[in-house]
N, C-alpha and C positions, 0 to 999 in steps of 0.2 A: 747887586747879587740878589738874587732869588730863591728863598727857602721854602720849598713845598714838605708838607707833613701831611700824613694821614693819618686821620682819627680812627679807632676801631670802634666798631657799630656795638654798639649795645645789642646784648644778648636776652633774651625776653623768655622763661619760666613760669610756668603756670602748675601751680602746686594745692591740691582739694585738703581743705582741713575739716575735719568731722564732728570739731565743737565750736560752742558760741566766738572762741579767741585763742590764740595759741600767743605764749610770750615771745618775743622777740630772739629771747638767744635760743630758746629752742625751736623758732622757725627758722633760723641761721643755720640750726645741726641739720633740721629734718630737709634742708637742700642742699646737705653737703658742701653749703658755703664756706663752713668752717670745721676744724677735727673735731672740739672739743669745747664744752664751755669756757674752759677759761678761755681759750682763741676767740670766742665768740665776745665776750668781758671786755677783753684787749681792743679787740677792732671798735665794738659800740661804743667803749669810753675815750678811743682814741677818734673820734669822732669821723668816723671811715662807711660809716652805716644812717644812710636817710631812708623816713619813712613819709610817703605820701609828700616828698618832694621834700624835707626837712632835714637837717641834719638831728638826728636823737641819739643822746647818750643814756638812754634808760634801758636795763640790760629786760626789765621786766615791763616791759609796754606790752601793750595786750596789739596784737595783729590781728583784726577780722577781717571776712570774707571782704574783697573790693580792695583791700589795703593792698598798697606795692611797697617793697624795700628793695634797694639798691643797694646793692657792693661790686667791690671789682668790675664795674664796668655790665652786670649783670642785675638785671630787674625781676624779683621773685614777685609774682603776683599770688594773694591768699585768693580763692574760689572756695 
């Protein structure tokens, strides 16, 4: 027997930050990835949230321009 699955495509965001770095749970709110900080705490310490390919548990990583974080299936690029 023969099981075919399909993957669903990664979704690709592009989102302008206007200083040197924005932290990581607040680039998580400011794309509506997540409601609220603490959601945001939850996800990154429940290790659900990679940055530039990594899995990161630091709720305060600094995001700069060029940086990509991944959740749910969806890739936020900083610009």
């Amino acid at each position: 027997m023969k099981i075919k699955a399909k993957v669903a495509e990664k979704k690709e965001i592009r989102k302008k930050i206007d200083t040197d770095f924005i932290k990581l749970d607040s680039f998580l709110k400011m794309n509506d990835a997540v409601q609220t900080g603490g959601h945001a705490k939850i996800v990154i310490q429940g290790g659900e949230v990679k940055v530039n390919g990594e899995v990161c548990l630091q709720r305060g990583k600094k995001i700069r321009k060029g940086d990509w974080v991944e959740f749910e299936r969806t890739v936020y690029i900083a610009e």
